[in-house]
N, C-alpha and C positions, 0 to 999 in steps of 0.2 A: 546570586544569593545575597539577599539583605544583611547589613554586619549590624551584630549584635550589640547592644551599647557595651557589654564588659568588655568585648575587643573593640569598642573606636578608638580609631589610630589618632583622632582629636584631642584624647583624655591627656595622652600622657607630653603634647603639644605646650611649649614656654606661656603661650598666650594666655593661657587658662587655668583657674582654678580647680584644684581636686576637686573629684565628686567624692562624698560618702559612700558606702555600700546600699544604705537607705536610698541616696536619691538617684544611683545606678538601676537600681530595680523599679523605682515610682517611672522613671524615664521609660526604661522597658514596655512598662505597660501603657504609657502615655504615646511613645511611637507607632503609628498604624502601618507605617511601610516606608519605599523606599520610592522616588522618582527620578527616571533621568532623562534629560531633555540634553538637546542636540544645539548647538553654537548658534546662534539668530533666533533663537525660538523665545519667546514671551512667554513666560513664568507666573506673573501676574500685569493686573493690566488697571490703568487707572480706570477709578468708577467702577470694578468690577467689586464682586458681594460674595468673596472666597469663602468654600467651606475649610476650608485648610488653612494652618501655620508650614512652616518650612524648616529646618537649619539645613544651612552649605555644610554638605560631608566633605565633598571636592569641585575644585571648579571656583571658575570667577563670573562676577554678572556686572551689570548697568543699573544704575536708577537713571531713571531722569521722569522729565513732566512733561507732555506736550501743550502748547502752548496754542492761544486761539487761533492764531496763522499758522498754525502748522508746526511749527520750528520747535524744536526738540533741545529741551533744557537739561543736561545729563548731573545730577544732584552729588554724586558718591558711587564709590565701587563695590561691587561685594566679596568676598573672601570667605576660607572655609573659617566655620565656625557663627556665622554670621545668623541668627533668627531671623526671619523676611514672614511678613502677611500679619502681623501683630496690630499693623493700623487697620488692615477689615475687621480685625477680630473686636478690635475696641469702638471701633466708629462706625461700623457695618458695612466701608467700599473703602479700596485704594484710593491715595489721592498722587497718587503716581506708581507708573509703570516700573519692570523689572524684566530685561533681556539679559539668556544669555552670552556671554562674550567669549565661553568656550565651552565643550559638554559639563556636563553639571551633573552631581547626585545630592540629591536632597533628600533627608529625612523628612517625612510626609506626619503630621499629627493634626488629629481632627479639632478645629474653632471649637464643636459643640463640647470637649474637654477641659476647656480653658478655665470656665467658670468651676471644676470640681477641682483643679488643683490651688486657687484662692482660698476655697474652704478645706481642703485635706491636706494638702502639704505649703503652706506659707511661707517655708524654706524656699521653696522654687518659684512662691509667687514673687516674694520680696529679688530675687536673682533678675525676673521679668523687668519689675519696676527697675531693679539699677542699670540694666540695663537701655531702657528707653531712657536713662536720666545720662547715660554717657553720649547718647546720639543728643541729646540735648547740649550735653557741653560740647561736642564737635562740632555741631551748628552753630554754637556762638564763637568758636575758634575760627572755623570756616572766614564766617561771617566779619570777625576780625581781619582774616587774611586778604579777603578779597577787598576789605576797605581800607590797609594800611600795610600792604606789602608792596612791594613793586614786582614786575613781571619775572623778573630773575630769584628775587624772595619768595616768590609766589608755587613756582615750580619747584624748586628747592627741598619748600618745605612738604609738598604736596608727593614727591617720591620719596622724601628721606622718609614720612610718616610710612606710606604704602610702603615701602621696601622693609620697614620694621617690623610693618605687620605678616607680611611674605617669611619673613623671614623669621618669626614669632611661631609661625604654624607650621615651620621643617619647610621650605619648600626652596630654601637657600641650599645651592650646589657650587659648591667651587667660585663662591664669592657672588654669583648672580643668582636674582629670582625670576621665575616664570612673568612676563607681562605682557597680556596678549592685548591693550588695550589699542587704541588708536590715537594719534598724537590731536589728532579731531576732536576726539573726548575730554581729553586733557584739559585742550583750550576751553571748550564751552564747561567744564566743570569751574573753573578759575577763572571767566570770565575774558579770555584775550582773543586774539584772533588768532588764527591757524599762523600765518605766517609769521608774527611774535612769537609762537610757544615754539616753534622750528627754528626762528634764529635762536632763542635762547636754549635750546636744547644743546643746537651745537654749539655755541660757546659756553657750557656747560662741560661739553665732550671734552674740547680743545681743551679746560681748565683742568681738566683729570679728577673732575666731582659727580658726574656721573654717564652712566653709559647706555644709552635704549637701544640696543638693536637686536634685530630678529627675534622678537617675540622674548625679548629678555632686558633686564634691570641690571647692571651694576655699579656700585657706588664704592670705590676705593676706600675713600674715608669719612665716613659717618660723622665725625667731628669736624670737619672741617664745611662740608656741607652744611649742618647743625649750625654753625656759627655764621654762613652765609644767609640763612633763613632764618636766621636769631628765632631758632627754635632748640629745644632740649637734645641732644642726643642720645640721653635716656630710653629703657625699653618702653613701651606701651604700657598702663596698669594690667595687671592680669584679669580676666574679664569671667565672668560665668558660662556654660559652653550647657546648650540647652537641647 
């Protein structure tokens, strides 16, 4: 059974901004269903010409880009609450892929809608725009990181953010968050080798800053971490949930 937008269990989530009762209902009728796809399954694919937008209800995914030898460049992760397929919608094809990394349910809303909420609700178009304007300033955070962090800075800040956000959208239990990733992913997200991001992992462990195992994250202390990554330990800004 599809969940209704008045009961999404996302709304009432740290990460995100209330909705109005107006743009609870606009949403309503803007959602055409619900998808769920199975852990290794491609969700969208580069070069492909989506009639769909998406939001993460639950579940994690992969971006990445494959590259002309083949080699698979993984860009960011996806998390519930996350909008995906907004770049066909505006440029007409993906310019990178999107697997998921565990079952997934996605809110399913049709591209050919896109253009009637720019002209009838400008509330929720102006929420679109800020939101492509924060994946902008992450790509230049990013982009910072991987040019002026060191390997240990690098992973640091690259969980303490993902564990903020995990734990922004409830999904923190008894001090850890779900993280089904792969320390593979990791590395080619930040640019290191596999064998760098596993030593630094475990001297990471042994410091008592943070902890990955079995399909889980935990980070004793946020601040201390945060100061290792000379990054904020501040929550995330609150985001619009589309």
């Amino acid at each position: 059974m599809p969940v209704s937008c008045e009961n999404c269990p996302l709304r009432n989530c740290e990460a995100f901004v209330p909705m109005t009762d107006a743009e609870v209902a606009f949403m309503r009728q803007f959602k055409s269903g619900e998808l769920r796809v199975d852990a290794g399954s491609t969700i969208l694919m580069e070069g492909s010409n989506s009639p769909q937008l998406f939001t993460v209800l639950s579940g994690m995914g992969t971006r990445y880009k494959t590259l002309e030898d083949g080699n698979r460049q993984v860009i960011n992760f996806l998390f519930p609450g996350d909008f995906i397929g907004m770049q066909a919608g505006i440029m007409g094809e993906m310019k990178h892929s999107i697997d998921a990394s565990t079952p997934m349910v996605l809110c399913v809303f049709n591209r050919s809608d896109l253009w009637s909420m720019f002209k009838s609700h400008p509330d929720r178009a102006f929420d679109l725009t800020w939101i492509a304007a924060v994946e902008e300033h992450f790509l230049g955070e990013t982009i910072a990181t991987l040019g002026q962090r060191d390997a240990m800075e690098k992973i640091a800040w690259a969980l303490l953010r993902m564990f903020n956000r995990l734990r922004m959208v409830g999904l923190e239990k008894a001090g850890a968050v779900p993280f089904p990733f792969r320390q593979r992913d990791l590395a080619d997200a930040l640019g290191l080798s596999l064998v760098h991001t596993n030593k630094t992992l475990s001297a990471l462990r042994l410091r008592g800053l943070a902890i990955w195992s079995d399909g889980h994250l935990t980070i004793p202390d946020r601040g201390a971490l945060a100061a290792l990554s000379n990054a904020s330990p501040e929550p995330l800004e609150k985001r619009p949930l589309m």
